[in-house]
C-alpha positions as CSV (number, residue, x, y, z in Angstrom):
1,X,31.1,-40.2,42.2
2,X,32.4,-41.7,38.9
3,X,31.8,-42.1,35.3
4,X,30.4,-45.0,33.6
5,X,30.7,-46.1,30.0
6,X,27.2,-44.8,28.1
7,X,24.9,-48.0,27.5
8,X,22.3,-47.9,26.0
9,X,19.9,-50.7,27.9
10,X,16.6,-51.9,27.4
11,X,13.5,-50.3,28.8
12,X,9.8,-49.5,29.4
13,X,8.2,-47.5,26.6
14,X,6.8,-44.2,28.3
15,X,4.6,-43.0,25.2
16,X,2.3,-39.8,24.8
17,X,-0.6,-39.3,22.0
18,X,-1.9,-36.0,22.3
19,X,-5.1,-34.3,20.3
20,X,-8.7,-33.2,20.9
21,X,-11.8,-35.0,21.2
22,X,-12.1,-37.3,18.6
23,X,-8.9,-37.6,16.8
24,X,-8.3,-41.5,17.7
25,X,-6.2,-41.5,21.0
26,X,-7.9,-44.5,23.0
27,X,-8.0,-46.8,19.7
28,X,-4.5,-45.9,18.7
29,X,-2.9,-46.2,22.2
30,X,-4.8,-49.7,22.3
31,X,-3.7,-51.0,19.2
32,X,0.2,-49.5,20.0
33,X,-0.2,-51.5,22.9
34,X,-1.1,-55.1,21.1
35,X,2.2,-54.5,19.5
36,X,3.9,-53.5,22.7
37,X,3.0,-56.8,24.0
38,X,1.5,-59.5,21.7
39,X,0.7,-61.9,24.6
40,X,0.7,-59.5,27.2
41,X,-1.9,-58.1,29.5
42,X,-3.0,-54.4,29.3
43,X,-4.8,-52.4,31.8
44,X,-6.3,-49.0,31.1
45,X,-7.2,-46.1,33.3
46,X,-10.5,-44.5,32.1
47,X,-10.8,-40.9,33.4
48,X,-13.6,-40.6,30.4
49,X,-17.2,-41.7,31.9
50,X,-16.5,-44.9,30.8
51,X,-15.9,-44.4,27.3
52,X,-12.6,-46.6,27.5
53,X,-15.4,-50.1,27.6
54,X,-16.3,-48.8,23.5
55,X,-12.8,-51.0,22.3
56,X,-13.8,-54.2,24.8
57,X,-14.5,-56.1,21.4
58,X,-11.8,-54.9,19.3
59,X,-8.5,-55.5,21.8
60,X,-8.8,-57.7,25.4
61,X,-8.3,-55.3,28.4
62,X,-8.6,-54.8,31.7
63,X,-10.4,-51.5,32.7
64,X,-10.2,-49.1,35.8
65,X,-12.9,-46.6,36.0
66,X,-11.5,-43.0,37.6
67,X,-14.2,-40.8,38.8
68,X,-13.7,-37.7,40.5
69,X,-11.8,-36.0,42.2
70,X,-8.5,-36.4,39.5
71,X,-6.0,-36.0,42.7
72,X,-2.4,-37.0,41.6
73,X,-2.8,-39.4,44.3
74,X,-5.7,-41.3,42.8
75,X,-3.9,-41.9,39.7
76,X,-0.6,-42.9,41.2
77,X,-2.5,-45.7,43.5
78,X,-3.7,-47.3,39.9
79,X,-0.2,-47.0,38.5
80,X,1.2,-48.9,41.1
81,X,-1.4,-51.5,41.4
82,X,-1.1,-52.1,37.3
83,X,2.4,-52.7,38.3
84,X,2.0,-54.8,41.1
85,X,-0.4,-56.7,39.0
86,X,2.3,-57.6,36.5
87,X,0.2,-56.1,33.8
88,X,2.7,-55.6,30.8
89,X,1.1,-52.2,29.3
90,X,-0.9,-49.4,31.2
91,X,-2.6,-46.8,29.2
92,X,-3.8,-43.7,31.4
93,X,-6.7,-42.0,29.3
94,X,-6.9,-38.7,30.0
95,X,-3.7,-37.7,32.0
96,X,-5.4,-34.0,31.3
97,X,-7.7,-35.0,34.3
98,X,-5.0,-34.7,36.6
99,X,-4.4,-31.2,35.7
100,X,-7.7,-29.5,34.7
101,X,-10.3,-31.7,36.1
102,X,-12.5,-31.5,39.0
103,X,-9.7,-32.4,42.2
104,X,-6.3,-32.2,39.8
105,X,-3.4,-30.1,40.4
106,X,-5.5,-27.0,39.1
107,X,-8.2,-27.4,41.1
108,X,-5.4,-28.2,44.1
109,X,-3.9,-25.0,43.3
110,X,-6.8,-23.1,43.3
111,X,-8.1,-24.0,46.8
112,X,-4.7,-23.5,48.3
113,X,-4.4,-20.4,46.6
114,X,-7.3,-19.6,48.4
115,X,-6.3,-20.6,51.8
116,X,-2.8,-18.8,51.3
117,X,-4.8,-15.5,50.9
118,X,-4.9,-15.5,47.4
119,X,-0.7,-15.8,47.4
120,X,-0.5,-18.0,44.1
121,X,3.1,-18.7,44.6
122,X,2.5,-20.5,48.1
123,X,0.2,-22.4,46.5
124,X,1.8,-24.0,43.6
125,X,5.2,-24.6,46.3
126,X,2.3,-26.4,48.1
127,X,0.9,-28.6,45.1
128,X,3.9,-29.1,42.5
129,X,5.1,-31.5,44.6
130,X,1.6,-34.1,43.8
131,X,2.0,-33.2,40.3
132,X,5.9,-34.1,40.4
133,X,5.1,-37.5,42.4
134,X,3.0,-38.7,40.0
135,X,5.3,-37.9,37.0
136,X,8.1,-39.8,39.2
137,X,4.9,-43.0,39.0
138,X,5.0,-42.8,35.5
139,X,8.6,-42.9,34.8
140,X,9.4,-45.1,37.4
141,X,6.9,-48.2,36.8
142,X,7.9,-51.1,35.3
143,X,5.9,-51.8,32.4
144,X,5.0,-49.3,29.1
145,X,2.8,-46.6,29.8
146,X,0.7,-44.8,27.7
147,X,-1.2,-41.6,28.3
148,X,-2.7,-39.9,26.2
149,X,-3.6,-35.8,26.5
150,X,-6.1,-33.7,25.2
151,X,-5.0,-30.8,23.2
152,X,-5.8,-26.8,23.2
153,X,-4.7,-24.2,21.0
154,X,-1.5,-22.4,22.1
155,X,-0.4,-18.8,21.5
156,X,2.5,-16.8,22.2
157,X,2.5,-13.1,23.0
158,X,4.6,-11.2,20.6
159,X,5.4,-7.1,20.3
160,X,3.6,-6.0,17.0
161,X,4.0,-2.2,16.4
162,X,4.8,-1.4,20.1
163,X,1.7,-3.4,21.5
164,X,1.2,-7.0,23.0
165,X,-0.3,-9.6,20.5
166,X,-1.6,-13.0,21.2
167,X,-0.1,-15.6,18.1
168,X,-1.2,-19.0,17.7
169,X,1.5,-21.0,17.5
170,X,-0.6,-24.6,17.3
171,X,-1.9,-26.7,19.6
172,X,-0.5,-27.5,23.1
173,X,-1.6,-30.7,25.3
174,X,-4.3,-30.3,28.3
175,X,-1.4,-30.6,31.1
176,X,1.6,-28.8,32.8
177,X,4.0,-27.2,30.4
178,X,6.6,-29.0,29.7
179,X,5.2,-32.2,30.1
180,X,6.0,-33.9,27.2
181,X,9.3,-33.7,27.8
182,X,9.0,-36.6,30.2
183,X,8.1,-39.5,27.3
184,X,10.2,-41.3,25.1
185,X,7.5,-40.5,22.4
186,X,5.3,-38.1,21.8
187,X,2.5,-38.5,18.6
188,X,0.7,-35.3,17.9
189,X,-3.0,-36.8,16.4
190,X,-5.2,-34.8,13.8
191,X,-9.0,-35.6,13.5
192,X,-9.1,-35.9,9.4
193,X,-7.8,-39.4,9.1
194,X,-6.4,-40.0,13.0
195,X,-2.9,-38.8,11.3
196,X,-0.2,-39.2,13.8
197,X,3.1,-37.2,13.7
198,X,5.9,-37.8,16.4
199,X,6.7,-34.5,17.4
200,X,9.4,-35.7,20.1
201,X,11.0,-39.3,18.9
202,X,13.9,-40.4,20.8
203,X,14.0,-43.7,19.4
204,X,14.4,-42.4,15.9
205,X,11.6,-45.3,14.5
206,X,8.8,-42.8,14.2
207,X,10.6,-39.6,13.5
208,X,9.6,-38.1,9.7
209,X,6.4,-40.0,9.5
210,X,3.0,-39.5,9.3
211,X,1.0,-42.3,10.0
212,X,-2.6,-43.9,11.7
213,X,-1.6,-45.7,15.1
214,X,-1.4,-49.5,14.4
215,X,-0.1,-52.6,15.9
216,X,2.7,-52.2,13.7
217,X,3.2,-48.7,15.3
218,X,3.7,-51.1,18.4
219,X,5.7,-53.8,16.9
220,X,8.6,-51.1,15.9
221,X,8.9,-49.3,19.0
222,X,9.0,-52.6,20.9
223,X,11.7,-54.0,18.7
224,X,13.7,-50.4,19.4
225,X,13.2,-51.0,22.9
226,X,14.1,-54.8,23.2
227,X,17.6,-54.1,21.2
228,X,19.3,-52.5,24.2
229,X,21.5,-54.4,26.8
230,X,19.9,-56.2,29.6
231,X,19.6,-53.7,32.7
232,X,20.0,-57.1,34.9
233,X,22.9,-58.6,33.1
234,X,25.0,-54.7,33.2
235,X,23.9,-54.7,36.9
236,X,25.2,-58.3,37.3
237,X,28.4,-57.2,35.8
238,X,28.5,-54.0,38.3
239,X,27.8,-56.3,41.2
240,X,31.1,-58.2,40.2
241,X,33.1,-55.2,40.0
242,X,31.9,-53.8,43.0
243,X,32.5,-56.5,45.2
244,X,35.9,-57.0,43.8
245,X,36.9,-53.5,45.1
246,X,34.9,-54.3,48.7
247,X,37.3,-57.4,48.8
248,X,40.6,-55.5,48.6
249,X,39.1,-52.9,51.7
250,X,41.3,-54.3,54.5
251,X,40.1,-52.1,57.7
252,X,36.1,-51.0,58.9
253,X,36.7,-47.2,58.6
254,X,38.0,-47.6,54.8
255,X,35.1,-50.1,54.0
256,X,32.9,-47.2,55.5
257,X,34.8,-44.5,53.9
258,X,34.3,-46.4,50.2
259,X,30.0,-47.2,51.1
260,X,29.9,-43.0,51.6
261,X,31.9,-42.4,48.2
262,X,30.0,-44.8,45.9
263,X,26.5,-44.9,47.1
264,X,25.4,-43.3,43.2
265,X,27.3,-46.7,42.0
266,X,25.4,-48.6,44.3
267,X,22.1,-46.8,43.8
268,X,22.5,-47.8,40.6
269,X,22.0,-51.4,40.9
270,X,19.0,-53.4,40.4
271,X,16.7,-53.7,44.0
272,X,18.2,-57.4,43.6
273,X,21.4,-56.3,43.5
274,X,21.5,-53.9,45.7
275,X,20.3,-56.4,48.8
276,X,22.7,-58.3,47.3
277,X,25.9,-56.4,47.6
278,X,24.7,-54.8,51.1
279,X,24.7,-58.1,52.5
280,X,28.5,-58.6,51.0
281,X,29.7,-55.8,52.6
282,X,28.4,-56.8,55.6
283,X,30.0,-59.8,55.6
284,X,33.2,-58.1,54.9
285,X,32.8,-55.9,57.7
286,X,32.0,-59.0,59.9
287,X,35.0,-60.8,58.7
288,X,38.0,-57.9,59.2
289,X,36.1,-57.8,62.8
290,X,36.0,-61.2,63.4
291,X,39.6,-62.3,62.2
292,X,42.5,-62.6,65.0
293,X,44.0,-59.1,64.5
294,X,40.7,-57.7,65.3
295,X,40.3,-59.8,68.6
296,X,43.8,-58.9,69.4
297,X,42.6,-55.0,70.3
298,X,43.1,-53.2,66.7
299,X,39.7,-51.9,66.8
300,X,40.0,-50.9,63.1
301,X,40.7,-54.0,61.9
302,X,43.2,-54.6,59.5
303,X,43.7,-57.9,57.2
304,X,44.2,-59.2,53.9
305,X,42.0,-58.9,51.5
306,X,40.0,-61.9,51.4
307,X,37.3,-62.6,48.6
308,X,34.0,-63.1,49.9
309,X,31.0,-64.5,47.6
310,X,28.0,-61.9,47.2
């Protein structure tokens, strides 16, 4: 393990607009997308009866219609295929679906509550870990994702003259708690006007604002996003380094030794980059074995460091 200078690189947009029925969320994540990618390709889960088609002559998408059952699963097969069909944008609309409709994670939790006796505990232990894989699809794809959530209202139980009161506190989106914190934006929608307000903004672009979801809204965030170093070129640069200080390992058990000790480093790599450097230490293991001190019964093998190209 090992610290790494802070970098901030470029990256894949993981956006949330959340707000009931009717506030704007499908035409607004549509037109934030046009901005996300200009001469791009966006593909759009529709979890809503088909409703995502009503914006076909407005914006060019693609379209996948989700019927039920919601099951983590189903969504996460999408996900990937959007990726592996090199679409630039994905908008999921509704991710609420995959909690509170027919076959998502409440459902889930309800029949294995069921089948655990009625032990609510077992069950959740048993169906977190769907609802956990398919946060990991979101954050882990690489293109922008957009979901958008619809919205309930949310209280808080406070002690008011010795008794329990329910407070509302404002609205709350349709999903697990907590699941906002997983996006790098978060726009809150109101139905007068389709007013959006970030309520979570780590960019910075958004924060203060109250606004109506535009290409423009699109244009800004990708700018924010494109102005961060390369992730290939820093993982280029780590590739370098690390193979300088594989090159310097003179004997097999200290070449293994290092591997164990800086797997986090290597993890860190690009997939590329990772094949890539695995294959270099394997050909400097091959080469301390293969050189004459090896042969000659040092089963270690100890030589010179010798540079070998990744």
């Amino acid at each position: 393990m090992s610290f790494n200078k802070a970098v901030r690189k470029q990256a894949k947009l993981r956006l949330a607009l959340a707000g009931p029925s009717g506030s704007g969320k499908t035409l607004g994540s549509l037109k934030i997308a046009q901005g996300l990618a200009p001469s791009g390709r966006i593909a759009m889960i529709d979890t809503e009866r088909g409703s995502g088609e009503l914006y076909a002559d407005v914006v060019a998408y693609d379209i996948a219609t989700l019927a039920p059952p919601y099951t983590p699963d189903r969504y996460i097969a999408l996900i990937q295929a959007a990726e592996a069909a090199h679409y630039d944008v994905l908008i999921i609309d509704s991710l609420s679906h995959a909690w509170t409709g027919l076959g998502g994670v409440l459902d889930m939790h309800e029949r294995a509550a069921a089948a655990a006796r009625g032990n609510s505990w077992a069950a959740w232990r048993e169906v977190t870990p769907a609802h956990n894989a398919l946060v990991e699809a979101m954050l882990g794809a690489d293109l922008h994702v957009i979901a958008t959530m619809r919205t309930k209202t949310a209280y808080e139980v406070i002690d008011s003259d010795g008794k329990k009161k329910p407070l509302k506190i404002g609205l709350a989106p349709v999903q697990r708690e907590g699941m906002e914190y997983e996006f790098t934006v978060v726009l809150d929608l109101a139905m007068e006007g389709h007013i959006a307000t970030a309520s979570k903004d780590r960019t910075g672009v958004l924060d203060g604002q109250h606004f109506t979801p535009s290409i423009a809204t699109g244009e800004a965030l990708r700018h924010w996003l494109a102005s961060g170093q390369d992730p290939a070129a820093i993982s280029r640069e780590r590739l370098t380094m690390l193979s300088a200080r594989v090159d310097a390992i003179i004997t097999v058990p200290a070449l293994e030794d290092w591997w164990r000790a800086h797997r986090e480093e290597v993890a860190a790599l690009t997939p590329a980059d990772q094949a890539a450097f695995t294959a270099h230490c394997a050909q400097r293991k091959a080469l301390i074995l293969a050189l004459p001190a090896a042969r000659a019964g040092k089963g270690n093998g100890e030589v010179p460091a010798v540079p070998v190209a990744a």
